[in-house]
C-alpha positions as CSV (number, residue, x, y, z in Angstrom):
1,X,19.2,-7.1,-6.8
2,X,18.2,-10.5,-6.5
3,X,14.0,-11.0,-7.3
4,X,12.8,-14.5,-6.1
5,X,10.0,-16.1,-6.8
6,X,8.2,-17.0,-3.6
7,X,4.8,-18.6,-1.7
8,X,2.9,-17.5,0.7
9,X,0.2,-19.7,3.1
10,X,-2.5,-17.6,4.3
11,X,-5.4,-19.0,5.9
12,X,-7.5,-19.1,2.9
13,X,-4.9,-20.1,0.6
14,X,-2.0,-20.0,-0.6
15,X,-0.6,-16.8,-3.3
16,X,2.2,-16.3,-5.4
17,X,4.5,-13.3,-5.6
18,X,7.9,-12.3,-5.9
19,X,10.8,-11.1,-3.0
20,X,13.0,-8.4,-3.4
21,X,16.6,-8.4,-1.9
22,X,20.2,-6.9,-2.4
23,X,23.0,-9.4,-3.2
24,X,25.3,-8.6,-0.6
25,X,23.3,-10.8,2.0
26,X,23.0,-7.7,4.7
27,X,19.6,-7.8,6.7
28,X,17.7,-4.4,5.8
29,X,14.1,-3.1,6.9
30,X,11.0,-5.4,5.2
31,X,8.6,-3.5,2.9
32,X,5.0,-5.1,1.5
33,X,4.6,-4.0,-1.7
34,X,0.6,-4.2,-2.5
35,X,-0.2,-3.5,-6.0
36,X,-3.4,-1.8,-7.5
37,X,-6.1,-4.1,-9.2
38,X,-4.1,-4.9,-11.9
39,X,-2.0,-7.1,-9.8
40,X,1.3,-8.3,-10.2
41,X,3.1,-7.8,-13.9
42,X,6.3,-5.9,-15.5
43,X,5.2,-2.3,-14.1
44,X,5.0,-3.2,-10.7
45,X,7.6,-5.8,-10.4
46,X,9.8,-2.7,-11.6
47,X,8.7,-0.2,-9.3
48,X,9.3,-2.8,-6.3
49,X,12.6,-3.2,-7.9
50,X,13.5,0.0,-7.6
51,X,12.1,0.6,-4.0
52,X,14.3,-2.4,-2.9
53,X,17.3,-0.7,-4.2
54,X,16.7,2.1,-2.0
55,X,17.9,-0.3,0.8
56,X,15.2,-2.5,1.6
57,X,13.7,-6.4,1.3
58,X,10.4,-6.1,-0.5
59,X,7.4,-8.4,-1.1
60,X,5.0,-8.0,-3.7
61,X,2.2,-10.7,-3.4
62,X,-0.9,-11.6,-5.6
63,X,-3.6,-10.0,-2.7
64,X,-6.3,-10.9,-5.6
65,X,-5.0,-15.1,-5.5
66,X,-8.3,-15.9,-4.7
67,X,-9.8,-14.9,-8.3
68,X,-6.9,-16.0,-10.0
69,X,-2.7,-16.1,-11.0
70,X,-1.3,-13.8,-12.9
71,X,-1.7,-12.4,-15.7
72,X,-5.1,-11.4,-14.0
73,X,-6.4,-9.9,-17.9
74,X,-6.5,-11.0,-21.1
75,X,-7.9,-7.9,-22.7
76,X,-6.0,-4.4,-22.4
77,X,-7.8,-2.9,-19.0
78,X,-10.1,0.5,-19.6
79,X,-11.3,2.3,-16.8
80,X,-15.0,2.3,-17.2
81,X,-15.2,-0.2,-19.7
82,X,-18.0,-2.8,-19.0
83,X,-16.0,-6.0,-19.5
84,X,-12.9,-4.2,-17.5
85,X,-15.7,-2.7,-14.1
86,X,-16.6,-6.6,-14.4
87,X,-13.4,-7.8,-14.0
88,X,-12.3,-5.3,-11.4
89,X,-15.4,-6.7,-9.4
90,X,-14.6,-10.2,-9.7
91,X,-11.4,-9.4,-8.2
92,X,-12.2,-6.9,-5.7
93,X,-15.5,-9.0,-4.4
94,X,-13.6,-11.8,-2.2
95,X,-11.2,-9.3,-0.2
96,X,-13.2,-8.2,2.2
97,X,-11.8,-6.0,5.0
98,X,-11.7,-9.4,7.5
99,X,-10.3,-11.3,4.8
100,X,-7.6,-8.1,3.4
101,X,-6.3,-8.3,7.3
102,X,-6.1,-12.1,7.1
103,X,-4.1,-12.3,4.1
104,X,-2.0,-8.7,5.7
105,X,-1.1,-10.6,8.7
106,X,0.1,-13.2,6.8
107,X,2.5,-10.9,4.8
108,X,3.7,-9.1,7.4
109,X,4.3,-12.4,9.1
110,X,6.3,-13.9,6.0
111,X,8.5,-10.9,5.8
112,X,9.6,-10.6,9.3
113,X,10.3,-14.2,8.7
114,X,13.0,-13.6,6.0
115,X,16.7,-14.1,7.2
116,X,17.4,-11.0,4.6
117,X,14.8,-8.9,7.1
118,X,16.4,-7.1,9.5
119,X,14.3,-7.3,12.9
120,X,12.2,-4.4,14.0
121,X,10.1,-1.4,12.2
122,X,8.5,-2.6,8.7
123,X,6.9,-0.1,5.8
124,X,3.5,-1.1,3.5
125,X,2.6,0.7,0.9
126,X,-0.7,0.0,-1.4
127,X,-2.0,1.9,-4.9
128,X,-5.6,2.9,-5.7
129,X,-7.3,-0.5,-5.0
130,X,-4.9,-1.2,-2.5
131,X,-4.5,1.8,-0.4
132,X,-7.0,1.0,2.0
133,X,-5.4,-2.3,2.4
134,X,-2.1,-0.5,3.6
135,X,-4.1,1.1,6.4
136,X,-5.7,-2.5,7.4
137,X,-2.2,-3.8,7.5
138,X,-0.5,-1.4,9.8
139,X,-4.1,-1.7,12.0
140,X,-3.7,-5.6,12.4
141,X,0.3,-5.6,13.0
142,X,0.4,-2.6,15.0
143,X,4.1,-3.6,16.6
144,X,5.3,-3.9,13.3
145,X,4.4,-1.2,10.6
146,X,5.4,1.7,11.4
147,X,4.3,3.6,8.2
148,X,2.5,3.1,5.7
149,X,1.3,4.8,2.6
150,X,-1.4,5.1,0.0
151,X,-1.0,6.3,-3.5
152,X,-4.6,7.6,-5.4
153,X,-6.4,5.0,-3.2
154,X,-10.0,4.7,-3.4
155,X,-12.6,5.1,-1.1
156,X,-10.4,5.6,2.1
157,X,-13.5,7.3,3.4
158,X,-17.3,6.5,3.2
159,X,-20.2,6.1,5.1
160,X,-20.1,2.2,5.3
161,X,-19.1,0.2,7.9
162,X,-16.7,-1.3,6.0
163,X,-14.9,1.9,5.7
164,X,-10.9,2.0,5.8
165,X,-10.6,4.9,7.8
166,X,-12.5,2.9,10.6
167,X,-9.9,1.0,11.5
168,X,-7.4,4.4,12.4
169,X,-7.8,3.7,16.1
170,X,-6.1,0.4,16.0
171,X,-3.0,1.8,13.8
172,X,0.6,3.0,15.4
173,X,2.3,3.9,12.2
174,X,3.0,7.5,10.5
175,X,0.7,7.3,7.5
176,X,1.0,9.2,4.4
177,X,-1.7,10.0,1.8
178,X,-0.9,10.6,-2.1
179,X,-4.3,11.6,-3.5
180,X,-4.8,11.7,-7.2
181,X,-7.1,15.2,-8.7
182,X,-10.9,15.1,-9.3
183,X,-10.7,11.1,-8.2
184,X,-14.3,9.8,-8.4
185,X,-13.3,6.8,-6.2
186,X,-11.9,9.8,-3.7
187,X,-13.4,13.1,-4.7
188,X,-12.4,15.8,-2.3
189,X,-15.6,15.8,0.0
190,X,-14.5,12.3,0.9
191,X,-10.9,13.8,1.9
192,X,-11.5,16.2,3.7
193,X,-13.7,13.8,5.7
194,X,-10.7,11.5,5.7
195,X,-8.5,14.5,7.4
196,X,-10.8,15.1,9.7
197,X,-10.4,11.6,10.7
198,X,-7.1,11.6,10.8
199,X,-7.2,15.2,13.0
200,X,-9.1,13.1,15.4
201,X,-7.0,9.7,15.6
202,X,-4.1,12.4,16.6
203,X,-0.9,10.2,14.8
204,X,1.6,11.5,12.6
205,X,0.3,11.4,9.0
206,X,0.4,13.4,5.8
207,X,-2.2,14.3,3.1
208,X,-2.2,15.6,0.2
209,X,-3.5,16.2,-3.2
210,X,-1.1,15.8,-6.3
211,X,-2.1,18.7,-8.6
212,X,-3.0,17.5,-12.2
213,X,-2.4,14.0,-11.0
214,X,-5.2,11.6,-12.4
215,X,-5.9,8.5,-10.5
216,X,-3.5,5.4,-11.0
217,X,-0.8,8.6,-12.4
218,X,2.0,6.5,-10.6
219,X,1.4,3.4,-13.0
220,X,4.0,3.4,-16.1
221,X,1.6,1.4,-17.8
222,X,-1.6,3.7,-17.0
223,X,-2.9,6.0,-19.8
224,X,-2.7,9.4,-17.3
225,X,0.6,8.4,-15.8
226,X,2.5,11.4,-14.9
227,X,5.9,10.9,-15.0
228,X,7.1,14.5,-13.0
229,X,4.3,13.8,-10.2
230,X,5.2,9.9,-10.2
231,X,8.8,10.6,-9.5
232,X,7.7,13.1,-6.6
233,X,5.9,10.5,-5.2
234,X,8.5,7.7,-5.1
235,X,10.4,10.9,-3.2
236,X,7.8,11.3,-0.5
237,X,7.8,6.9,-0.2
238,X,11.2,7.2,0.4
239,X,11.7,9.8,2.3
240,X,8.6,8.2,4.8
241,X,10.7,5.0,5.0
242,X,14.4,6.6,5.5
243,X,12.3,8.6,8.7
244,X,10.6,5.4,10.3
245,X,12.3,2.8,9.4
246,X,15.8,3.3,9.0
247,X,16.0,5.7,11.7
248,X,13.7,3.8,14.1
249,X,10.2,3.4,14.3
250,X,7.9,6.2,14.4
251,X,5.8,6.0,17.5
252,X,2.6,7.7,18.9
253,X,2.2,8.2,22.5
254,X,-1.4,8.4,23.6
255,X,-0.1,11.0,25.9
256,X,1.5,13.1,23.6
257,X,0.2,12.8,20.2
258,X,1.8,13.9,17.4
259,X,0.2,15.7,14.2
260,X,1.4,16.9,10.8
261,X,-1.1,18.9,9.4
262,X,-2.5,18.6,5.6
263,X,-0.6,20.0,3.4
């Protein structure tokens, strides 16, 4: 597996990140790899690693370039912590949904750009921070994303305009939804909103809630990461890509919808 350090132009910028692609030169289906507010560093270079060895060219860029490069801390990150909430809001402040489907745009763009990118259907996948940033990328490349998933991401649903879920009616892609136990960034009341939702857009899609599962449990490098439930949930990514992208995109006709129920 060959990892290659790569830039990206956006239209606010420009951000750093790495490329992941087999050695034997063969074109496979493009993945973006969005990591959670910790941003890019050994745990998730790893886990896109991995996830490129299951047959696919993946990019992992620094979404949070506008703050800073990596390392984005210099103190060990505690969930609640008031030097660790600052940082996370120094970081999360400048993406703002217009400027998370800038910079998703431009991803998606650079990927399909790739001679190691086979042409046709592409996967995202985002964690906690990032989920909802998976859904704005499959709602601003439609033709191109044709899943995309979300692992213990926060505030998927909420009353604000601003709210991820919003932008359902503009996505095409089978969606999948990994949610982490007693989640305060997505307690249940705001998923079975979010199910609703997702009743009504009438795509393909999946939801469910990983039992004793703490949010960020997919993260090696998280305190509550659960190895067992981790593992089941790199089964379900996989399994979502093999479906839609390897066999095709997955499509929605308006005429015929179709749903997968909650689980």
């Amino acid at each position: 597996m060959i990892e290659e350090a790569i830039e990206i132009k956006t239209p606010d910028g420009t951000t750093e990140g790495f490329l992941y692609r087999s050695e034997d030169g063969q074109p496979r289906p493009g993945v973006l790899f969005l990591t959670d507010i910790g941003g890019l560093r050994p745990s998730q270079r790893d886990k896109a690693r991995q996830l490129a060895e299951q047959g696919y060219v993946v990019l992992m860029p620094n979404i949070f370039y506008r703050t800073g490069k990596p390392p984005l801390f210099d103190f060990e990150r505690t969930p609640g912590d008031e030097r660790t909430m600052k940082r996370f809001a120094e970081l999360s402040a400048p993406l703002t949904p217009e400027a998370m489907e800038r910079d998703a745009a431009a991803y998606v763009d650079f990927l399909a750009s790739q001679e190691s990118v086979r042409a046709g259907a592409m996967g995202v996948v985002g964690y906690c921070f990032s989920g909802g940033m998976a859904m704005r990328t499959a709602a601003v490349r439609p033709g191109q994303i044709a899943a995309a998933a979300s692992f213990h991401g926060g505030r998927l649903y909420t009353d604000a305009p601003t709210s991820p879920h919003l932008a359902l009616p503009r996505i095409k892609a089978r969606l999948y939804f990994g949610h982490a136990t007693n989640d305060r960034s997505m307690p249940a009341e705001a998923i079975a909103k979010l199910e609703v939702a997702l009743a009504a857009w009438g795509g393909k899609y999946e939801s469910e809630v990983y039992a004793g599962a703490h949010h960020s449990w997919t993260e090696p490098d998280s305190p509550v990461y659960n190895p067992a439930q981790a593992e089941r949930a790199f089964e379900k990514l996989v399994k979502l890509f093999e479906e839609t992208l390897r066999k095709g995109p997955s499509r929605r006709s308006p005429a015929t919808p179709a749903l997968l129920p909650a689980s």
